[in-house]
N, C-alpha and C positions, 0 to 999 in steps of 0.2 A: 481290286477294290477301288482302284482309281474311276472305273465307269460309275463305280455303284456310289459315289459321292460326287459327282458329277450330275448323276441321276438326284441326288439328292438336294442338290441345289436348284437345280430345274423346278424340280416340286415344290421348292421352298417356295419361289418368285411364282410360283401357279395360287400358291397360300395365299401369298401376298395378295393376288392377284381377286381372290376370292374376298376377302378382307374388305376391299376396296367396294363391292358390288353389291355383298350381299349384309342382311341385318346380321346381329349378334345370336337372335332365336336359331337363325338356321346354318349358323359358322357351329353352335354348339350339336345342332343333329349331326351336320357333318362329322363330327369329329366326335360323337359316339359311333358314326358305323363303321370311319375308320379305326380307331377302339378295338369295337366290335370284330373287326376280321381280321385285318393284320396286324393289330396290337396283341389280342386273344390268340391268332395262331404263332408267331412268333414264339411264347414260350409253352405250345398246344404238345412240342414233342419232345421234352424232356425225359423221358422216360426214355424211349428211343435215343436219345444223347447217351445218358448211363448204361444202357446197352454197349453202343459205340465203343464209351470210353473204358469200360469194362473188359474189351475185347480180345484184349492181349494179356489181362489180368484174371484173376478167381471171375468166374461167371456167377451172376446172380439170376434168382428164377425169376419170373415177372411178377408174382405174387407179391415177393418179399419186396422188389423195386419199390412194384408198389406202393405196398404198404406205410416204407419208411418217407414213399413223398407223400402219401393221404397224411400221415402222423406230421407232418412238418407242417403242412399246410394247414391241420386243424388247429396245431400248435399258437402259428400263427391267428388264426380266429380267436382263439381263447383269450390269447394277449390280449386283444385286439378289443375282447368284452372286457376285461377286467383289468387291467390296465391302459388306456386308449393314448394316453399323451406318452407314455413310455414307447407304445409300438409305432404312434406315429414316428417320434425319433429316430426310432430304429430305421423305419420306411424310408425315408428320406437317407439317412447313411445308406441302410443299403442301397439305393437307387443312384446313390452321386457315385459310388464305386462302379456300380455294375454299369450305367452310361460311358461313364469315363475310360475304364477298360474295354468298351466295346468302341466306342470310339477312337481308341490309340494305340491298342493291341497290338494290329497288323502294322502300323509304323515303325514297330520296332524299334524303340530306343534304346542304345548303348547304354543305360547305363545300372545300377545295379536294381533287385529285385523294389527292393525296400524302398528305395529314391522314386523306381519306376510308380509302384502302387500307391505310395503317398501324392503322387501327381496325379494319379488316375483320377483319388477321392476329392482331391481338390476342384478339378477341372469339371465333375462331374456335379460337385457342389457346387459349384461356380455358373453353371449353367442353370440350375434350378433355381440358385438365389436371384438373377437375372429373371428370372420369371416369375419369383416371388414378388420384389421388391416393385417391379413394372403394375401387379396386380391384386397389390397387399388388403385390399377392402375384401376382396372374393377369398383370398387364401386364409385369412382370419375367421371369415365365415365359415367356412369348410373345418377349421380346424375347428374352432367354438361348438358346431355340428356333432364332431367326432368324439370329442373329449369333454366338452362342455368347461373346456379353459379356454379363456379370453388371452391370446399373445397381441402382446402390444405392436404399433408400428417400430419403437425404437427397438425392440430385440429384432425384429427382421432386419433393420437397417443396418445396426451396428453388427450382428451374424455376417451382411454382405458386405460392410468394409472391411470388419476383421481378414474374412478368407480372400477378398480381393486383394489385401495386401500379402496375406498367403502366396496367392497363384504369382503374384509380380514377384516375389523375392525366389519363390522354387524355379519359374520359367528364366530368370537370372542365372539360377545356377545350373539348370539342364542346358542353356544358351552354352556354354562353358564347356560343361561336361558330355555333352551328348551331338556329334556330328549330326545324324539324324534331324534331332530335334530344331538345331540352326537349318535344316533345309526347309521343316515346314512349318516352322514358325509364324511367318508372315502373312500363310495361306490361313491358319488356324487364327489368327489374331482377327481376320476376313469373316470367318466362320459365326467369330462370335460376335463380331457387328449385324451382319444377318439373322443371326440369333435377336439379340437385344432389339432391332428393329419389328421383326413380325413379333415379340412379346409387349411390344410397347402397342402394337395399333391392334391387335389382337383381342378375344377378350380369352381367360385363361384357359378352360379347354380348349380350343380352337389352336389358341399357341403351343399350351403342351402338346397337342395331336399334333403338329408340324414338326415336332423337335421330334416325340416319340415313335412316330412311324415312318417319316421318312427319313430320319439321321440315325435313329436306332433299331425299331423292328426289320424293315426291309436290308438293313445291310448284316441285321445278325441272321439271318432265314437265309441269307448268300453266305455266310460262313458257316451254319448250320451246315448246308444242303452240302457244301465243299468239304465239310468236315467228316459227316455221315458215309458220301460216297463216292468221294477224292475227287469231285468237279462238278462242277454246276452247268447243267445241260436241261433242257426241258423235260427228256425223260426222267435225270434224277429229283425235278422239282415238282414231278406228277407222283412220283413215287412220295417223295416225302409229303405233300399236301393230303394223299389215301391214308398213310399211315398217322395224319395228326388228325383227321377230319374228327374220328371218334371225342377224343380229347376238347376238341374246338366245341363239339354239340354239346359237351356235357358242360362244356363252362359258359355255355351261352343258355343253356335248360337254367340255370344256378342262379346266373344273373335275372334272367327273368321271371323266375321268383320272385326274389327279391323285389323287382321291381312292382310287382301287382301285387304286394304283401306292403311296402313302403310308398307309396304312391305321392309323399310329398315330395319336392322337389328339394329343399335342401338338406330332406333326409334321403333323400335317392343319394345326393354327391356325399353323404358322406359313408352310405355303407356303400357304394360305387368305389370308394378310393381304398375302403378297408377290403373291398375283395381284391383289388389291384393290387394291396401290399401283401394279402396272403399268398398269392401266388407268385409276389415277386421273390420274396425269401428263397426259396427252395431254387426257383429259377437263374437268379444272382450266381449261387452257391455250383449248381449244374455249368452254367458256362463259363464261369472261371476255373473250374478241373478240366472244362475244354480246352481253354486256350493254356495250361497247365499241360497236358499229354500234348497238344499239339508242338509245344518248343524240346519235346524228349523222344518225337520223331524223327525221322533222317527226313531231311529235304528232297 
Protein backbone atom coordinates (compact mmCIF):
# COMPACT_ATOMS: atom_id res chain seq x y z
CA UNK A 1 0.00 0.00 0.00
CA UNK A 2 2.90 2.08 0.61
CA UNK A 3 3.17 2.83 -3.55
CA UNK A 4 -0.48 3.15 -3.79
CA UNK A 5 -0.36 6.26 -1.42
CA UNK A 6 2.59 7.62 -2.83
CA UNK A 7 0.73 7.22 -6.16
CA UNK A 8 -1.76 9.06 -4.26
CA UNK A 9 -0.04 12.09 -3.49
CA UNK A 10 1.44 12.44 -6.81
CA UNK A 11 -2.02 12.73 -8.15
CA UNK A 12 -2.88 14.89 -5.49
CA UNK A 13 -0.07 17.84 -6.43
CA UNK A 14 -1.33 16.97 -10.51
CA UNK A 15 -4.96 18.17 -8.85
CA UNK A 16 -3.28 20.93 -7.54
CA UNK A 17 -1.83 21.38 -10.44
CA UNK A 18 -4.94 21.47 -12.65
CA UNK A 19 -6.62 23.95 -10.05
CA UNK A 20 -4.09 26.35 -10.85
CA UNK A 21 -4.75 26.38 -14.98
CA UNK A 22 -7.78 25.56 -15.56
CA UNK A 23 -11.61 27.33 -14.84
CA UNK A 24 -13.96 25.93 -12.24
CA UNK A 25 -16.54 24.77 -15.39
CA UNK A 26 -14.06 22.36 -16.49
CA UNK A 27 -12.32 21.16 -12.82
CA UNK A 28 -16.07 20.05 -12.40
CA UNK A 29 -16.37 18.00 -15.93
CA UNK A 30 -13.15 16.69 -14.85
CA UNK A 31 -14.15 15.38 -11.88
CA UNK A 32 -17.50 13.96 -13.15
CA UNK A 33 -15.51 11.58 -15.58
CA UNK A 34 -13.34 10.68 -12.85
CA UNK A 35 -16.72 10.02 -10.91
CA UNK A 36 -17.85 8.55 -13.70
CA UNK A 37 -15.06 5.58 -14.10
CA UNK A 38 -13.04 5.09 -11.13
CA UNK A 39 -15.35 6.25 -8.61
CA UNK A 40 -18.51 4.08 -10.31
CA UNK A 41 -16.13 1.22 -10.83
CA UNK A 42 -14.59 1.14 -7.53
CA UNK A 43 -17.75 -0.12 -5.70
CA UNK A 44 -19.00 -1.81 -9.71
CA UNK A 45 -17.98 -5.33 -8.01
CA UNK A 46 -19.58 -5.98 -4.87
CA UNK A 47 -21.37 -8.55 -5.60
CA UNK A 48 -18.10 -10.44 -6.65
CA UNK A 49 -16.72 -9.20 -3.07
CA UNK A 50 -19.63 -11.31 -1.30
CA UNK A 51 -18.85 -13.98 -3.57
CA UNK A 52 -15.32 -13.87 -2.27
CA UNK A 53 -16.21 -13.42 1.22
CA UNK A 54 -18.74 -15.99 1.26
CA UNK A 55 -16.29 -18.52 0.07
CA UNK A 56 -15.25 -20.48 2.92
CA UNK A 57 -18.74 -19.95 4.36
CA UNK A 58 -22.55 -21.16 3.29
CA UNK A 59 -22.45 -20.20 -0.61
CA UNK A 60 -25.11 -18.05 -1.81
CA UNK A 61 -26.69 -18.16 -5.37
CA UNK A 62 -26.22 -15.06 -7.55
CA UNK A 63 -29.85 -14.52 -7.74
CA UNK A 64 -30.35 -14.11 -4.03
CA UNK A 65 -26.92 -11.99 -3.77
CA UNK A 66 -28.46 -10.12 -5.89
CA UNK A 67 -31.45 -9.59 -4.79
CA UNK A 68 -30.63 -8.57 -1.34
CA UNK A 69 -28.00 -5.67 -2.83
CA UNK A 70 -31.07 -4.47 -5.47
CA UNK A 71 -33.34 -4.36 -2.12
CA UNK A 72 -30.68 -2.24 -0.20
CA UNK A 73 -29.96 -0.19 -2.69
CA UNK A 74 -33.69 0.68 -3.51
CA UNK A 75 -34.04 0.91 0.14
CA UNK A 76 -31.84 3.39 0.15
CA UNK A 77 -33.76 5.40 -2.75
CA UNK A 78 -36.91 5.33 -0.90
CA UNK A 79 -35.30 6.93 2.15
CA UNK A 80 -33.80 9.09 0.04
CA UNK A 81 -37.62 10.13 -1.52
CA UNK A 82 -39.30 10.23 1.52
CA UNK A 83 -37.26 11.22 4.12
CA UNK A 84 -34.15 13.31 2.33
CA UNK A 85 -32.50 15.09 5.39
CA UNK A 86 -32.62 11.83 7.50
CA UNK A 87 -30.69 9.81 4.49
CA UNK A 88 -28.53 12.66 3.92
CA UNK A 89 -27.40 12.16 7.57
CA UNK A 90 -27.04 8.84 7.25
CA UNK A 91 -24.81 9.50 3.91
CA UNK A 92 -22.47 11.39 5.38
CA UNK A 93 -21.88 8.86 8.58
CA UNK A 94 -21.78 6.39 6.35
CA UNK A 95 -19.25 7.76 4.11
CA UNK A 96 -16.88 9.26 7.15
CA UNK A 97 -16.74 5.53 8.40
CA UNK A 98 -16.30 3.73 5.15
CA UNK A 99 -13.30 6.66 4.08
CA UNK A 100 -11.69 6.35 7.34
CA UNK A 101 -11.48 2.49 7.39
CA UNK A 102 -10.33 2.49 3.95
CA UNK A 103 -7.86 4.76 4.71
CA UNK A 104 -6.35 3.16 8.13
CA UNK A 105 -7.35 -0.42 7.69
CA UNK A 106 -4.17 -1.75 6.40
CA UNK A 107 -2.18 0.36 9.03
CA UNK A 108 -3.15 -1.67 11.44
CA UNK A 109 -3.56 -0.28 14.64
CA UNK A 110 -2.82 -1.95 18.00
CA UNK A 111 -5.45 -1.13 19.53
CA UNK A 112 -8.94 -2.54 20.34
CA UNK A 113 -11.92 -3.03 17.77
CA UNK A 114 -14.14 -0.26 19.42
CA UNK A 115 -11.15 2.52 19.88
CA UNK A 116 -9.96 1.45 16.24
CA UNK A 117 -13.64 2.11 14.56
CA UNK A 118 -14.55 5.16 16.68
CA UNK A 119 -11.23 6.62 14.90
CA UNK A 120 -12.06 5.51 11.83
CA UNK A 121 -15.55 7.53 11.83
CA UNK A 122 -13.97 10.33 13.15
CA UNK A 123 -11.00 10.77 10.74
CA UNK A 124 -13.36 10.17 8.08
CA UNK A 125 -15.80 12.79 9.36
CA UNK A 126 -12.97 14.85 9.87
CA UNK A 127 -12.01 14.87 6.33
CA UNK A 128 -15.30 15.67 4.88
CA UNK A 129 -15.97 18.35 7.42
CA UNK A 130 -12.64 20.00 5.94
CA UNK A 131 -14.33 19.96 2.73
CA UNK A 132 -17.44 21.14 4.05
CA UNK A 133 -16.56 24.04 6.11
CA UNK A 134 -13.76 25.14 3.11
CA UNK A 135 -17.09 25.24 0.62
CA UNK A 136 -20.12 25.74 2.88
CA UNK A 137 -22.16 28.13 0.17
CA UNK A 138 -22.11 25.02 -2.45
CA UNK A 139 -22.66 22.30 0.31
CA UNK A 140 -25.78 24.28 1.75
CA UNK A 141 -26.93 24.53 -1.86
CA UNK A 142 -26.80 20.97 -2.55
CA UNK A 143 -28.27 20.09 0.77
CA UNK A 144 -31.33 22.76 0.32
CA UNK A 145 -31.61 20.87 -3.30
CA UNK A 146 -31.98 17.58 -1.55
CA UNK A 147 -34.10 18.13 1.29
CA UNK A 148 -35.32 21.47 0.84
CA UNK A 149 -33.93 22.34 4.47
CA UNK A 150 -31.80 25.34 4.78
CA UNK A 151 -28.49 24.31 7.19
CA UNK A 152 -27.09 27.06 8.61
CA UNK A 153 -23.24 28.13 8.41
CA UNK A 154 -23.05 27.82 12.26
CA UNK A 155 -24.15 24.01 12.31
CA UNK A 156 -21.52 23.28 9.76
CA UNK A 157 -18.96 25.08 11.76
CA UNK A 158 -19.63 24.19 15.18
CA UNK A 159 -20.28 20.06 13.55
CA UNK A 160 -16.33 20.85 12.62
CA UNK A 161 -14.95 22.15 15.89
CA UNK A 162 -17.02 19.94 17.90
CA UNK A 163 -15.22 16.66 15.97
CA UNK A 164 -11.94 18.53 15.48
CA UNK A 165 -11.74 18.45 19.12
CA UNK A 166 -12.88 14.90 18.75
CA UNK A 167 -10.05 13.70 16.49
CA UNK A 168 -7.27 15.86 18.81
CA UNK A 169 -8.30 14.14 22.02
CA UNK A 170 -8.69 10.35 20.35
CA UNK A 171 -5.31 10.91 18.26
CA UNK A 172 -4.10 11.76 22.03
CA UNK A 173 -4.84 8.72 23.25
CA UNK A 174 -4.08 6.30 20.12
CA UNK A 175 -0.59 8.48 20.39
CA UNK A 176 -0.33 6.51 23.81
CA UNK A 177 -2.01 3.49 23.07
CA UNK A 178 -1.00 2.41 19.80
CA UNK A 179 2.75 1.86 18.60
CA UNK A 180 1.55 1.95 15.17
CA UNK A 181 -0.17 4.85 15.16
CA UNK A 182 2.96 7.01 16.82
CA UNK A 183 4.80 5.83 13.67
CA UNK A 184 2.35 7.40 11.17
CA UNK A 185 1.17 10.05 12.82
CA UNK A 186 3.21 12.86 11.45
CA UNK A 187 2.84 11.49 8.02
CA UNK A 188 -1.02 11.43 8.35
CA UNK A 189 -1.10 14.94 10.03
CA UNK A 190 0.91 15.84 6.34
CA UNK A 191 -2.14 14.18 4.62
CA UNK A 192 -4.46 16.25 6.02
CA UNK A 193 -2.77 19.67 5.36
CA UNK A 194 -2.82 18.44 1.71
CA UNK A 195 -6.22 17.63 2.14
CA UNK A 196 -7.28 21.17 3.49
CA UNK A 197 -5.05 22.90 0.94
CA UNK A 198 -6.66 21.37 -2.51
CA UNK A 199 -10.25 21.84 -0.68
CA UNK A 200 -9.62 25.36 0.13
CA UNK A 201 -8.37 26.36 -3.79
CA UNK A 202 -10.68 23.94 -5.16
CA UNK A 203 -14.20 24.32 -5.90
CA UNK A 204 -16.21 21.30 -4.21
CA UNK A 205 -16.56 18.51 -6.81
CA UNK A 206 -13.18 19.00 -8.00
CA UNK A 207 -11.82 18.51 -4.39
CA UNK A 208 -14.18 15.75 -3.42
CA UNK A 209 -13.03 14.03 -6.85
CA UNK A 210 -9.12 14.32 -5.50
CA UNK A 211 -9.88 13.02 -2.15
CA UNK A 212 -12.39 10.35 -3.56
CA UNK A 213 -10.48 8.74 -6.32
CA UNK A 214 -7.23 9.12 -5.66
CA UNK A 215 -7.08 8.48 -1.73
CA UNK A 216 -10.12 6.28 -1.83
CA UNK A 217 -11.43 4.43 -4.93
CA UNK A 218 -8.01 3.63 -6.55
CA UNK A 219 -6.41 2.30 -3.35
CA UNK A 220 -9.70 0.28 -2.55
CA UNK A 221 -9.68 -1.47 -6.33
CA UNK A 222 -5.83 -2.44 -5.09
CA UNK A 223 -7.31 -3.95 -2.04
CA UNK A 224 -10.24 -5.22 -3.78
CA UNK A 225 -8.11 -6.92 -6.65
CA UNK A 226 -5.58 -8.24 -3.54
CA UNK A 227 -8.41 -9.50 -1.77
CA UNK A 228 -10.36 -11.23 -4.74
CA UNK A 229 -7.29 -13.03 -5.98
CA UNK A 230 -4.51 -12.90 -3.42
CA UNK A 231 -2.19 -10.14 -5.46
CA UNK A 232 -2.50 -7.58 -7.63
CA UNK A 233 -0.93 -8.11 -11.10
CA UNK A 234 -2.36 -6.94 -14.40
CA UNK A 235 -3.66 -9.98 -15.30
CA UNK A 236 -5.76 -10.01 -11.93
CA UNK A 237 -6.78 -6.41 -12.74
CA UNK A 238 -8.01 -7.32 -16.23
CA UNK A 239 -9.87 -10.10 -14.68
CA UNK A 240 -11.54 -7.97 -12.13
CA UNK A 241 -12.27 -4.79 -14.61
CA UNK A 242 -14.31 -7.94 -17.20
CA UNK A 243 -16.08 -9.09 -14.26
CA UNK A 244 -17.21 -5.28 -13.02
CA UNK A 245 -17.55 -3.76 -16.65
CA UNK A 246 -21.42 -5.22 -16.50
CA UNK A 247 -22.19 -3.52 -13.29
CA UNK A 248 -20.13 -0.22 -14.32
CA UNK A 249 -22.56 0.10 -17.64
CA UNK A 250 -25.54 -0.35 -15.78
CA UNK A 251 -24.77 2.43 -13.27
CA UNK A 252 -23.65 4.67 -15.82
CA UNK A 253 -27.15 3.63 -18.22
CA UNK A 254 -29.05 4.83 -14.54
CA UNK A 255 -27.13 7.81 -14.24
CA UNK A 256 -27.84 8.94 -17.49
CA UNK A 257 -31.16 8.97 -17.25
CA UNK A 258 -31.26 10.76 -14.71
CA UNK A 259 -29.48 13.07 -16.23
CA UNK A 260 -31.76 13.83 -19.47
CA UNK A 261 -34.82 13.39 -17.26
CA UNK A 262 -33.27 16.35 -14.68
CA UNK A 263 -31.38 18.50 -16.85
CA UNK A 264 -31.09 21.43 -14.35
CA UNK A 265 -28.16 21.83 -12.88
CA UNK A 266 -28.72 22.10 -9.32
CA UNK A 267 -31.18 19.33 -9.51
CA UNK A 268 -28.68 17.14 -11.56
CA UNK A 269 -26.26 17.58 -8.02
CA UNK A 270 -28.66 16.82 -6.06
CA UNK A 271 -30.08 13.55 -7.42
CA UNK A 272 -26.24 12.96 -8.51
CA UNK A 273 -25.23 12.66 -4.71
CA UNK A 274 -28.56 10.75 -3.77
CA UNK A 275 -27.47 8.08 -6.47
CA UNK A 276 -23.92 8.19 -4.91
CA UNK A 277 -25.46 7.53 -1.39
CA UNK A 278 -27.64 4.81 -2.67
CA UNK A 279 -25.10 2.83 -3.72
CA UNK A 280 -22.81 3.85 -0.97
CA UNK A 281 -24.82 2.00 1.80
CA UNK A 282 -24.67 -1.41 0.72
CA UNK A 283 -21.02 -0.78 -0.67
CA UNK A 284 -19.78 0.63 2.90
CA UNK A 285 -21.50 -2.44 4.51
CA UNK A 286 -19.59 -5.12 1.67
CA UNK A 287 -16.02 -3.82 2.33
CA UNK A 288 -16.03 -3.58 6.02
CA UNK A 289 -16.95 -7.68 6.03
CA UNK A 290 -13.93 -7.38 3.83
CA UNK A 291 -11.43 -6.15 5.81
CA UNK A 292 -13.58 -8.18 8.66
CA UNK A 293 -12.58 -11.87 6.89
CA UNK A 294 -9.52 -10.55 5.98
CA UNK A 295 -8.01 -10.15 9.88
CA UNK A 296 -9.57 -14.02 10.48
CA UNK A 297 -7.28 -15.15 7.65
CA UNK A 298 -3.75 -16.60 8.39
CA UNK A 299 -1.14 -14.22 7.07
Amino acid sequence: MGKIHNLSILLSFVGLWVTSIFSGEIEIFMGFILIFSFGILHGANDILLIDSISNSKAKYSFLKVLGIYLLTVSAAVIVFYLIPLFAVFLFVLFSAFHFGEQHWEHKRLDVSNKLRNCFYFIYGLLVLQILFILNTSEVIEIITSITSYTVTYAVVLYSFISNLIAFALISILLYYKSSQFKIVFLKELFHLLIFTIIFKVSTLIWGFTIYFIFWHSIPSLYEQINYIYGDFNKGNMFSYLKKAFPYWIISLIGISIVYLIFKDEKLFYAIFFSFLAAITFPHALVINKMFANKKTQPN
